[in-house]
C-alpha positions in Angstrom: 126.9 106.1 109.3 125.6 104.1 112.2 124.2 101.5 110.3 127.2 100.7 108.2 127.8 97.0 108.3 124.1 96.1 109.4 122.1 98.1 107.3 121.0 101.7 108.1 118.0 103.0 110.2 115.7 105.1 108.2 113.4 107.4 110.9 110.2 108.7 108.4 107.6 111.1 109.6 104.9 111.1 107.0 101.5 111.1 106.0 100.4 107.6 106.1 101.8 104.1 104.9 98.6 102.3 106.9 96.1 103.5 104.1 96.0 103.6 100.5 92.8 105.4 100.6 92.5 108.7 99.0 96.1 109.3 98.6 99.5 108.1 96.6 101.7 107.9 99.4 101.1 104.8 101.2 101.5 102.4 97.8 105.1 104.4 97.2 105.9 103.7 100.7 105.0 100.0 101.3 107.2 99.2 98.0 110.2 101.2 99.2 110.4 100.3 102.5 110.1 96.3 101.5 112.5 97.2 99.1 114.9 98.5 102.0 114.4 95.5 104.0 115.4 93.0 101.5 118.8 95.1 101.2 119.2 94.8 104.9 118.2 98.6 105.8 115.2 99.3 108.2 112.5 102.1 107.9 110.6 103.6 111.5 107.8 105.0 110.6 105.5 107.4 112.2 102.0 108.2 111.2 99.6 110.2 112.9 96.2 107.7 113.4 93.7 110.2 111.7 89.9 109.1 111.5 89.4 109.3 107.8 92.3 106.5 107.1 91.9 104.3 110.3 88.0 103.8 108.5 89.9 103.0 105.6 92.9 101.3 107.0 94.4 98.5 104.4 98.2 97.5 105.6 99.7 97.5 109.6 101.9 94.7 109.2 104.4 96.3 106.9 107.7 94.0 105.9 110.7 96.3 106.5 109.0 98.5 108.4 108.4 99.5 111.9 105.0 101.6 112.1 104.0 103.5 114.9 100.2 105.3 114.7 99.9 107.9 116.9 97.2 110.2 118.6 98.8 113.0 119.2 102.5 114.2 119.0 102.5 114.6 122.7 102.3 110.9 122.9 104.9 110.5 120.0 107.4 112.9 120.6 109.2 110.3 123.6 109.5 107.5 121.4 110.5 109.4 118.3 113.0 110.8 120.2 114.5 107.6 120.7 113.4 106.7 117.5 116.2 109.0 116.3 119.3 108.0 118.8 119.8 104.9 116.6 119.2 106.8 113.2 121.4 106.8 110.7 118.9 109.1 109.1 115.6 111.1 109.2 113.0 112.8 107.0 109.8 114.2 107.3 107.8 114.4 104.1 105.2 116.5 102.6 101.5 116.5 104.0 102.9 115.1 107.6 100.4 116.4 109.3 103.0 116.8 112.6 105.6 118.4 109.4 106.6 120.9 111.6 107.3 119.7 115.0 108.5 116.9 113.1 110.9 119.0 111.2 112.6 120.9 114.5 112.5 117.3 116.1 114.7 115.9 113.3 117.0 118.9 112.8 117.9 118.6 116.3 118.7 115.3 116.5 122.3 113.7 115.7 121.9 111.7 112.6 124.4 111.7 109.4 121.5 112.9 107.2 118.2 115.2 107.8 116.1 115.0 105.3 112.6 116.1 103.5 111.3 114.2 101.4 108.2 116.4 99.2 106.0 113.9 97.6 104.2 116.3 96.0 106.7 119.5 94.8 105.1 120.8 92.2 101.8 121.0 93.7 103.9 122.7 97.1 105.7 125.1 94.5 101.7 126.1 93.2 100.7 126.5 96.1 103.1 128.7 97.2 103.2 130.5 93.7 99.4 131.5 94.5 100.3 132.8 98.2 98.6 129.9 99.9 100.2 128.9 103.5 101.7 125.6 102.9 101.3 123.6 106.1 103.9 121.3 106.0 106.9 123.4 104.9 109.0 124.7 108.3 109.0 128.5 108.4 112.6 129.1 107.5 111.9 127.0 104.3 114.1 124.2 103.7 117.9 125.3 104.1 118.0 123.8 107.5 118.1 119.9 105.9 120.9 118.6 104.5 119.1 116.6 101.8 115.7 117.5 99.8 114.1 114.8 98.0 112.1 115.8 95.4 108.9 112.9 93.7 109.6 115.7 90.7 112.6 116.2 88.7 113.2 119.6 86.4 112.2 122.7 86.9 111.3 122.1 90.3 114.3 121.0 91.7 115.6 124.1 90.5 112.6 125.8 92.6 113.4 124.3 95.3 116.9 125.4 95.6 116.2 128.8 95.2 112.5 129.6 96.4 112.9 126.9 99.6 116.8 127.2 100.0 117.4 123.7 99.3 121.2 123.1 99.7 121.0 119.6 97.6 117.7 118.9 95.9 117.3 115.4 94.5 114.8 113.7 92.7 113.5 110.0 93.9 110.9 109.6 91.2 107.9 106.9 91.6 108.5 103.5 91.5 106.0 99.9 91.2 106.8 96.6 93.0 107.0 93.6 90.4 106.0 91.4 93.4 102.8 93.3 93.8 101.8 94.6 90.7 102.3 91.9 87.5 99.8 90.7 85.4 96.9 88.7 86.7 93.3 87.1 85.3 90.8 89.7 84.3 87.6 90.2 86.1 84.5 90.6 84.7 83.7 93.7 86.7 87.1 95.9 85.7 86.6 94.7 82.2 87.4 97.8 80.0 88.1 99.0 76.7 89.4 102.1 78.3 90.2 102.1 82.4 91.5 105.4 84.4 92.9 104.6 88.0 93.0 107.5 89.9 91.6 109.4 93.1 89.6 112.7 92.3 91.4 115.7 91.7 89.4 119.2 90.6 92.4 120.2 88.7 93.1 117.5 86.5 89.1 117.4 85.9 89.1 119.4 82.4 91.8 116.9 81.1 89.6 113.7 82.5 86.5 115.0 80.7 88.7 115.3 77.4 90.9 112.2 77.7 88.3 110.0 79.2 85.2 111.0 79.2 84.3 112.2 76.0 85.8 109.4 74.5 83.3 107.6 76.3 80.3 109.6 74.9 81.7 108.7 71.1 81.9 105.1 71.5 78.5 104.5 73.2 79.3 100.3 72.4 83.1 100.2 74.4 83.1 99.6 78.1 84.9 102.1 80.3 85.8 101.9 83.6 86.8 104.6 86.3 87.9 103.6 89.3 89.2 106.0 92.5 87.6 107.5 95.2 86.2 110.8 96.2 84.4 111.4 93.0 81.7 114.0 93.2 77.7 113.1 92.9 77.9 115.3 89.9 80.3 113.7 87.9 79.0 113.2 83.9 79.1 109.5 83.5 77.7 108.3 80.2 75.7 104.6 80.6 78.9 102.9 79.3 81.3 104.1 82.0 81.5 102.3 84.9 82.8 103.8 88.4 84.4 101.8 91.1 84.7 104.0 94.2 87.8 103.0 95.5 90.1 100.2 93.8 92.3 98.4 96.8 96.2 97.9 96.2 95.7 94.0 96.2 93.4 94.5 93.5 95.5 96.9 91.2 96.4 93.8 88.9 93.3 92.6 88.4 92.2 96.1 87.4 94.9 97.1 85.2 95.2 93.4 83.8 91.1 93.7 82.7 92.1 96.7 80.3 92.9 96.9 76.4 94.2 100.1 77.2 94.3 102.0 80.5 94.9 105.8 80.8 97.2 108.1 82.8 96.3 111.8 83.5 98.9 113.6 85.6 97.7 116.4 88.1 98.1 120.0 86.8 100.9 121.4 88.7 102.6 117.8 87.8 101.9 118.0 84.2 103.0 121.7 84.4 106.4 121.3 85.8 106.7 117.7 84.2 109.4 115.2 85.3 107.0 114.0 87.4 105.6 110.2 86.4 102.8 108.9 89.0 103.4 105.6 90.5 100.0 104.2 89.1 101.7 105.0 85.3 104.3 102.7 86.6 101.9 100.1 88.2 100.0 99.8 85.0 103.5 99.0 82.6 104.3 96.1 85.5 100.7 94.8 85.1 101.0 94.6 81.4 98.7 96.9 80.5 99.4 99.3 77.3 98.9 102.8 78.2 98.1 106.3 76.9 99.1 109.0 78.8 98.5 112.7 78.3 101.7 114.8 77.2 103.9 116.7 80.1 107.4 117.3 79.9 110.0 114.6 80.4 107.8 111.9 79.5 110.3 110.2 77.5 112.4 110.3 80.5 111.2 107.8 81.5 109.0 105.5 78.7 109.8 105.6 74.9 106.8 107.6 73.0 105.1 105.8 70.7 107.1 102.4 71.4 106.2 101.5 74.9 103.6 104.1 75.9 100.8 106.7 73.5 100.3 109.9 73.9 97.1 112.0 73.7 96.4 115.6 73.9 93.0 115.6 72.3 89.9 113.3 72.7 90.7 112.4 68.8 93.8 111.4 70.0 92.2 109.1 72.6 89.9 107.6 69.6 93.0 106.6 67.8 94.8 104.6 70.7 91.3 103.1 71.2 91.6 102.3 67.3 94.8 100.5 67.2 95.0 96.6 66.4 95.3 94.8 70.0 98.6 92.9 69.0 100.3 96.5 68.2 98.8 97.7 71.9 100.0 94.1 73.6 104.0 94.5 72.3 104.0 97.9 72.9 102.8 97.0 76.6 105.3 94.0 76.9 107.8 97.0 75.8 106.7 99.3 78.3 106.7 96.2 80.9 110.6 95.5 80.2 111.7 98.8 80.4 109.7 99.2 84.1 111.5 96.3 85.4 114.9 97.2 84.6 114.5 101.3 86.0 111.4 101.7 87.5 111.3 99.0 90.2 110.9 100.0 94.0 114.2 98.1 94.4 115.9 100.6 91.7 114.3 103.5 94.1 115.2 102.1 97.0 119.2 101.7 95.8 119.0 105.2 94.7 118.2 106.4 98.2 120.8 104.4 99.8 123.4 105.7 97.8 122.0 109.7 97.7 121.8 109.1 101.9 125.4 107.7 101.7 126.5 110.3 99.2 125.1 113.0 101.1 126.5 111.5 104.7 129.9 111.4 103.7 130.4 115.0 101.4 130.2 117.2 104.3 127.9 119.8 105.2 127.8 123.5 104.4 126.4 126.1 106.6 123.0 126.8 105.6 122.1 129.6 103.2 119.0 131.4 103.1 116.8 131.5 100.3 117.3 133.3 97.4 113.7 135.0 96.6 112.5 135.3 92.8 108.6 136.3 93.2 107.3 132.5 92.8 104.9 133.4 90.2 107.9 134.7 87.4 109.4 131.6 88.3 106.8 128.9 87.7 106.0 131.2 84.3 109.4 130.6 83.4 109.5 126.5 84.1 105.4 126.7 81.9 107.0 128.4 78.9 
């Protein structure tokens, strides 16, 4: 690869890295990318300057990373271009809003390794299971790359292959950064008995209301705390939950650190598919804070049930986690804390990438095959069952 001997040049088109705000990319990113630098690699990164993440604009100066916001892809196109004439790779990655020019920009260029990278796969594969145009996904599917990346592991990789015509689909799961997220003092105003970290999503609403919020309504004297943005109006918060509209990065810690217990509740299509852990999940174990999670497939993949993390599947399930003696929860946390730091660092995701990109660089390429088309819909019935 070009970069062999000084490190390689990563060229990523993607959503955003600037802004944490209403989405789980830019947290995933910053981590890697530092990650990348510190083993001597580099990351370019492009991200279209939208309103709605300039107003809530968090990081610019990004270490191992080169950002470039742009207006419009007229005015990036140039220096992408030559962006990608020192690449030793390049990827474009799920809800790019530029995904597709993007995509024919990087499958022309002459880099070892064209990639895509889908942060979100199993919500792509339910989309597309329902017939919904997926905006981001090139026309011809993705047989074109020579690599797909995959945030979810499972069933959907096999999805990918054959409904998307990925010729190597790989998964690069979520990751935390020890040096970000560790634990810190509490504050008074995170201060929880029960927390939930997470931005709204209308699909994982039922499981919320069950998991978190009818706990809430059965212990009128514990203190919860829900922090994320984008929360409707409507929401049904009892007088003992607390909501914090949008939680920073910087102040992640803090939050998680303020909790006796904290909760994770996967979106559907990733709790359907499973094999897919969200980076908060991992954010949480680095902070030290013990966590009950509800139950999707391949879990244990990644944590140890019932020795470093809970599971829950009811609200009386929920009521017993809340119920457990605090020196139980705190080894249990220190558990799930150890195992985090020796697999599920940004640095351990950041090695993995090198050496799939190195892997994939030096195997050889065959031609592209189209896909092979299951209706969708059998499919994802056959990963649910």
């Amino acid at each position: 690869m070009k970069g062999t001997g000084s490190g390689l040049t990563i060229v990523v088109f993607g959503l955003t890295i600037s802004s944490s705000w209403g989405n789980g990319h830019a947290t995933l990113w910053r981590a890697l990318c530092r990650a990348l630098g510190r083993l001597g690699h580099r990351v370019v990164f492009f991200e279209r300057d939208v309103p709605y993440y300039a107003a809530h604009r968090d990081r610019v100066a990004l270490d191992g990373c080169n950002l470039h916001l742009y207006r419009t892809w007229e005015d990036a196109a140039p220096q992408a271009a030559r962006a990608l004439e020192a690449a030793d790779a390049a990827m474009v990655t799920s809800y790019c809003p530029d995904a597709a020019r993007a995509s024919d920009l990087v499958l022309g260029a002459n880099v070892r390794v064209r990639a895509f990278y889908d942060l979100d796969a199993p919500v792509t594969l339910t989309r597309l299971s329902m017939g919904e145009y997926v905006e981001y996904l090139p026309s011809g599917g993705l047989s074109a790359f020579d690599l797909v990346l995959s945030y979810g592991g499972g069933p959907a990789l096999d999805l990918l292959r054959s409904e998307l015509g990925a010729r190597r689909a790989v998964p690069l799961y979520g990751s935390a950064d020890p040096e970000a997220h560790a634990p810190a003092p509490p504050r008074p105003s995170f201060r929880a008995d029960l927390s939930f970290l997470g931005t709204y999503a209308a699909d994982r609403e039922a499981r919320l209301e069950s998991l978190f919020l009818a706990p809430a309504r059965a212990l009128p004297e514990k203190r919860f705390v829900l922090g994320g943005s984008m929360y409707p109006a409507g929401t049904p918060l009892s007088r003992n939950v607390a909501l914090v509209p949008h939680v920073p990065p910087a102040e992640h810690p803090a939050f998680f650190s303020s909790s006796s217990l904290t909760l994770n509740v996967a979106r559907a299509p990733m709790a359907a598919f499973g094999y897919c852990p969200s980076g908060r999940l991992f954010e949480a174990a680095l902070c030290g804070a013990p966590i009950v999670s509800d139950a999707w497939e391949g879990l244990d993949r990644f944590f140890t049930i019932g020795d470093e993390i809970l599971v829950a599947r009811t609200t009386g399930d929920v009521l017993d986690a809340l119920a457990q003696g605090p020196h139980d929860l705190a080894a249990m946390a220190r558990r799930a804390r150890e195992r985090t730091l020796h697999e599920h660092t940004a640095a351990n995701r950041a090695q993995e990438l090198v050496a799939i990109l190195e892997r994939c660089a030096g195997s050889g390429f065959a031609a592209p095959k189209p896909p092979v088309r299951a209706p969708l819909s059998c499919a994802l019935a056959a990963a649910r069952a």
